[in-house]
C-alpha positions as CSV (number, residue, x, y, z in Angstrom):
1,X,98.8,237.1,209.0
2,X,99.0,239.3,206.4
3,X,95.7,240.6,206.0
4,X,95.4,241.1,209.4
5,X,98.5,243.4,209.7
6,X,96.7,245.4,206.0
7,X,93.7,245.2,207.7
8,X,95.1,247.2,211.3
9,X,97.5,249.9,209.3
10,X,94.1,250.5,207.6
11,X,91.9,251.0,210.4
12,X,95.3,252.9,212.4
13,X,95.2,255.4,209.2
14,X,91.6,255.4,208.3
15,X,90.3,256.2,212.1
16,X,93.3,258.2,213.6
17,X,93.7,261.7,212.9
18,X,97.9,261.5,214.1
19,X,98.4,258.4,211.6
20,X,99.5,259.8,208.5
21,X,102.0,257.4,207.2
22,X,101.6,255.7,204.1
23,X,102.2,252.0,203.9
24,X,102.0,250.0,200.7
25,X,99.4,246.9,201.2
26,X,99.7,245.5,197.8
27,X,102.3,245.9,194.9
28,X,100.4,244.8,191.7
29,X,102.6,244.5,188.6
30,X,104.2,247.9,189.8
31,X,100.7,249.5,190.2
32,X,100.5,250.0,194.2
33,X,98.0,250.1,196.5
34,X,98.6,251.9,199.7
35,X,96.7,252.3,203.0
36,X,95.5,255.6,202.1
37,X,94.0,254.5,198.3
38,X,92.0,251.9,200.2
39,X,90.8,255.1,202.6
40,X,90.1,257.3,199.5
41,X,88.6,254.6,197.5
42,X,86.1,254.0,200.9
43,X,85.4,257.8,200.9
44,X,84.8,257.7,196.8
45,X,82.3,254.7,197.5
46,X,80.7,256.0,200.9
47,X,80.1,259.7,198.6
48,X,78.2,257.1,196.3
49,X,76.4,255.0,198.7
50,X,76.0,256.9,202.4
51,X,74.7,253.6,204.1
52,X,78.0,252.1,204.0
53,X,78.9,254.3,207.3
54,X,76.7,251.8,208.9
55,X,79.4,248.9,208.5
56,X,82.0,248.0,210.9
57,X,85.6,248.2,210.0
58,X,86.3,245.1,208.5
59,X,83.7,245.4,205.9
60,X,84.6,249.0,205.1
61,X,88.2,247.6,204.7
62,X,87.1,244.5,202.5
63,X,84.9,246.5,200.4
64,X,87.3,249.6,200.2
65,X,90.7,247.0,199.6
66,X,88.2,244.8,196.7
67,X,87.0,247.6,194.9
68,X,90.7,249.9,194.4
69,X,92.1,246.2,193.8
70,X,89.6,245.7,190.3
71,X,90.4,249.4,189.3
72,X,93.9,249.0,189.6
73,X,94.1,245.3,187.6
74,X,91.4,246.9,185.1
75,X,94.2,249.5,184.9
76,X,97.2,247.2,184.4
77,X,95.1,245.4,181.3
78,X,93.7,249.0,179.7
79,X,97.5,250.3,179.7
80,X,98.5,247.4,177.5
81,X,95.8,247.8,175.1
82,X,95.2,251.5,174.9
83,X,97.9,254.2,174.6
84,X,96.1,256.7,176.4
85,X,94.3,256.3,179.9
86,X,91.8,258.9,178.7
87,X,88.0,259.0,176.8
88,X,86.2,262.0,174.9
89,X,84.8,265.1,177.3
90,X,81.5,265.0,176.1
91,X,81.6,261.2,177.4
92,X,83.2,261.8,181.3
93,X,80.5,264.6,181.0
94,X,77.8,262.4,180.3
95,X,79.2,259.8,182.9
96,X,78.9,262.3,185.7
97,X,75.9,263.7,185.0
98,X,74.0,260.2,185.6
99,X,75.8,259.9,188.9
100,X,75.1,263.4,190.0
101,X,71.4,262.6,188.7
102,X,71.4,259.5,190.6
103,X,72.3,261.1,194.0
104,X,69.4,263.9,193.1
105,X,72.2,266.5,192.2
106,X,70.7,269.2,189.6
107,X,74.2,270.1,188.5
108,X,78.1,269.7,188.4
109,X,78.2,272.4,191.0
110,X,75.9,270.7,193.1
111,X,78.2,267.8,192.8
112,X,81.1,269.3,193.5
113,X,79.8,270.9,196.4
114,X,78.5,267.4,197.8
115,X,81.8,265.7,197.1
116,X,83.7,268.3,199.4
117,X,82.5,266.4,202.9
118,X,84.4,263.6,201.5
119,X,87.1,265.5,200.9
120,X,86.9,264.4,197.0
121,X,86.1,267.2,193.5
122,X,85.0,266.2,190.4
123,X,88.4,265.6,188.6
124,X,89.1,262.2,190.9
125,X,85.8,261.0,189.9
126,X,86.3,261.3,186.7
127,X,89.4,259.1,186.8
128,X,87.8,256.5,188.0
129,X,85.1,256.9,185.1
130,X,87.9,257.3,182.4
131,X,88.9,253.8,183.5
132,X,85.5,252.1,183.9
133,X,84.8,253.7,180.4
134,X,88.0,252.3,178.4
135,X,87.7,248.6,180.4
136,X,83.8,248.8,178.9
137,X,85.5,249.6,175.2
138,X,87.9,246.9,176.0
139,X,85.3,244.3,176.5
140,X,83.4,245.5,173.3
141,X,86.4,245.4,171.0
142,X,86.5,241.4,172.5
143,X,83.5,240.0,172.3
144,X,81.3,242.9,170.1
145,X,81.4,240.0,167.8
146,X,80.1,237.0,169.9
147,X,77.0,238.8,170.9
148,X,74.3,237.7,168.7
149,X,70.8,239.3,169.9
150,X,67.7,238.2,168.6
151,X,65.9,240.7,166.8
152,X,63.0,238.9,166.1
153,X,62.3,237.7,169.1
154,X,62.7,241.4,170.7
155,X,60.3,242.7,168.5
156,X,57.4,240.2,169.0
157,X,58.1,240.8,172.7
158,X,57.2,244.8,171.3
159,X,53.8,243.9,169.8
160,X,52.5,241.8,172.8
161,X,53.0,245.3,174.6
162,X,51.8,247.5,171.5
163,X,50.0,250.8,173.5
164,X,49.5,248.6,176.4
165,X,49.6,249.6,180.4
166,X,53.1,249.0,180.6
167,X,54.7,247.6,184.0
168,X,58.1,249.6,185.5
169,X,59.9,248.7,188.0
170,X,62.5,250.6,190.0
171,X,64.9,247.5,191.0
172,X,68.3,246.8,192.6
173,X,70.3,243.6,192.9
174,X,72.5,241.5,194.4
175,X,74.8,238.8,191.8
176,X,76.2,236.2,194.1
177,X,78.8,233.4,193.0
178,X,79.4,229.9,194.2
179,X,81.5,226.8,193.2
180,X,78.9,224.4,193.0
181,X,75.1,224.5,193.0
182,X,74.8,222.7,196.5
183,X,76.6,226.2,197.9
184,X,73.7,228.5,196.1
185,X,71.1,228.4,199.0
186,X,73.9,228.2,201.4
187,X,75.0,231.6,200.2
188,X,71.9,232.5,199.8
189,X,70.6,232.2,203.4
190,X,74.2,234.2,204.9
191,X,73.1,237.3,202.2
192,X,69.4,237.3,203.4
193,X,70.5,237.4,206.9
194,X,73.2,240.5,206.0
195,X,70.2,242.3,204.6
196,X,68.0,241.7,207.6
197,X,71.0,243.3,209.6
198,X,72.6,245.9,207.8
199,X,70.2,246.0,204.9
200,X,70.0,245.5,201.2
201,X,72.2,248.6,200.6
202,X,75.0,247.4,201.9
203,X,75.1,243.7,201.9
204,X,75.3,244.4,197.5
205,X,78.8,246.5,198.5
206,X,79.3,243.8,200.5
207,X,78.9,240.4,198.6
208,X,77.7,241.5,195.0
209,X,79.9,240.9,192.1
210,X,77.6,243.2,190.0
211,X,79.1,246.9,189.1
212,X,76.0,247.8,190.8
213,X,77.7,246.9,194.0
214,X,78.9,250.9,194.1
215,X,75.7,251.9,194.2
216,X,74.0,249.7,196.7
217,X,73.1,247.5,193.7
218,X,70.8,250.0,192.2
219,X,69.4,249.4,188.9
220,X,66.9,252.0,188.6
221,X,63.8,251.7,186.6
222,X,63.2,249.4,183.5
223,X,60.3,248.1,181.8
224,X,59.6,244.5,183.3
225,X,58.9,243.6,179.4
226,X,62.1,244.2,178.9
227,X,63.5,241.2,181.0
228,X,64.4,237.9,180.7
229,X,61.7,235.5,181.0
230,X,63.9,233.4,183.9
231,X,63.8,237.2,185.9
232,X,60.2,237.8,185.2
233,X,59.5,234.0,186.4
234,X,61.6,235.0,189.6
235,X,60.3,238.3,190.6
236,X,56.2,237.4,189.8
237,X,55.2,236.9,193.3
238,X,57.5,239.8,194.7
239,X,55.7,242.2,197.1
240,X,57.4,245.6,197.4
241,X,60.8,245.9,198.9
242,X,60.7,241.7,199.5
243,X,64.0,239.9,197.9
244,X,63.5,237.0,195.2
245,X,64.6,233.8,195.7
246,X,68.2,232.8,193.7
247,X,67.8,233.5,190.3
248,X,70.5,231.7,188.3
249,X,71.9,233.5,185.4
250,X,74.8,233.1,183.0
251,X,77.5,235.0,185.2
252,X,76.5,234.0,188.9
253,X,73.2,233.9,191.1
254,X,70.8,237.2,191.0
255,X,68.5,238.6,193.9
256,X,66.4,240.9,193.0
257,X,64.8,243.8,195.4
258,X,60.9,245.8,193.8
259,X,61.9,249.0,195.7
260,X,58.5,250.7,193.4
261,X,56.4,250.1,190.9
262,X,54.5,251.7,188.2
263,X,52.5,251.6,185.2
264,X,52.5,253.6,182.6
265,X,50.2,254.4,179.7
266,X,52.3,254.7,176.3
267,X,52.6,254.9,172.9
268,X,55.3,253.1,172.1
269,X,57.7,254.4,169.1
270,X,58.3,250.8,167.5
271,X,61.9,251.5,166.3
272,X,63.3,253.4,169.7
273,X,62.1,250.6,171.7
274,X,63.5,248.0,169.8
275,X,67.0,250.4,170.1
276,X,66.6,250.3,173.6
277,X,65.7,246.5,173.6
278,X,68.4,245.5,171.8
279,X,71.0,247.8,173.9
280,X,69.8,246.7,177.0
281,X,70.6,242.9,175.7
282,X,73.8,244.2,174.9
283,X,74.7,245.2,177.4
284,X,73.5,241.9,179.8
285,X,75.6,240.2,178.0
286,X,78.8,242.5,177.4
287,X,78.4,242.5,181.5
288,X,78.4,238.5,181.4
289,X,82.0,238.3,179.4
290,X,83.1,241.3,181.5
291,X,83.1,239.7,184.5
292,X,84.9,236.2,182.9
293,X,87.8,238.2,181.1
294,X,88.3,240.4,184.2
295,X,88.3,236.7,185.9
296,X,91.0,235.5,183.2
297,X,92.9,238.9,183.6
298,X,93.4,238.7,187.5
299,X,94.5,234.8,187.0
300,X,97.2,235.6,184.3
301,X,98.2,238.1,186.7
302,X,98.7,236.0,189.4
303,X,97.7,238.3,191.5
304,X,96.5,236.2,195.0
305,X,95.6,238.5,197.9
């Protein structure tokens, strides 16, 4: 009963110009969430990815409520391990620019000049960075010293590809999660029908677990080298803008999207692209243990929506 009475005092606020009363939905270890965050927080996501318009109000609600409700418990955790809810300049900077850059902005003006429609500037945006920033530095300082990467390995995967064609591909993705292994297919079948409906855009906002889900589940462009043999496996047969079958990887099921392709003639500089190898495994797996301590987080919580 309850989420049905959140779910109207949204749509009442979100879709009414006369309905300007805040209600509190959720009270989360005295960090609240009210029926205008959920409306800003769809406005902040819709500024991000425009297809979500598309959705009816119960998904806009479900996505907008999920997404302000693992800022605010990523909040709750950063407060008691950082004194400051704030990051260096130069970094927010560099934060916005690859959004602005993304959304094929040339500039922080042009940004700002975009975000006005949605009746959001720069500074909220950069909040919401700040926070995505310190849970990232968070989940470093935690398991930095679990990750072991195999450097040997990474740089044999280099000399197979020395000043070879190289293979890029412009991807986004859906990460999926089910109880048992008899529900993956299940699952799998309700998301491919979402993307035949309302497309691959929005079904990742609407089931993916990913931090790509923001964006649609963009990934961008990355070397296919560069990817785990179990993706590369999974994505061979792909025809452009086709979905892979499930993929299972260590923090949930992946389907992948080719939206282009390319290949590219290059010299490759040895040591940058073992750098960028070696952060790219990093990071995969930095993004596996985020997802199970923000799992651990909302359970000691207790937090139950």
């Amino acid at each position: 009963m309850k989420k049905i009475l959140y779910f109207l005092l949204f749509t009442f606020s979100f879709y009414s110009a006369s309905a300007i009363e805040t209600k509190i939905v959720y009270n989360i270890q005295n960090e609240i969430i009210t029926n205008i965050d959920i409306k800003n927080e769809f406005k902040y996501l819709l500024a991000l990815n425009n297809k979500l318009e598309k959705l009816d109000k119960k998904k806009i609600f479900n996505i907008s409520r999920d997404s302000i409700i693992r800022e605010k418990i990523k909040k709750i955790e950063i407060s008691k391990n950082f004194k400051k809810i704030e990051v260096d300049k130069r970094y927010t900077d560099a934060l916005l620019k690859n959004i602005y850059m993304s959304l094929n902005l040339k500039s922080l003006e042009e940004f700002n000049t975009y975000l006005k429609p949605y009746n959001l500037d720069v500074s909220a945006i950069k909040k919401k960075l700040t926070i995505d920033a310190l849970w990232n530095e968070l989940i470093i300082r935690k398991y930095n010293s679990k990750i072991e990467i195999n450097e040997e390995e990474l740089k044999n995967k280099i000399l197979n590809n020395y000043k070879k064609n190289i293979t890029e591909l412009n991807l986004s993705e859906i990460v999926y999660e089910v109880k048992n292994k008899i529900n993956i297919e299940k699952k799998y079948q309700e998301i491919k029908e979402s993307i035949t409906n309302l497309g691959f855009e929005n079904s990742a906002s609407i089931y993916s677990v990913s931090e790509t889900s923001k964006v649609g589940g963009d990934i961008g462009w990355v070397r296919k080298e560069s990817l785990n043999p179990i993706i590369i496996k999974g994505i061979a047969q792909l025809k452009l803008n086709e979905i892979s079958k499930p993929i299972t990887i260590a923090n949930g099921i992946l389907i992948l999207k080719i939206k282009e392709s390319r290949n590219v003639r290059d010299e490759i500089d040895f040591d940058e692209e073992l750098k960028r190898l070696i952060n790219y495994e990093r990071n995969r797996k930095l993004n596996q243990y985020s997802k199970i301590y923000f799992n651990k987080v909302k359970k000691n919580i207790g937090f139950n929506e």
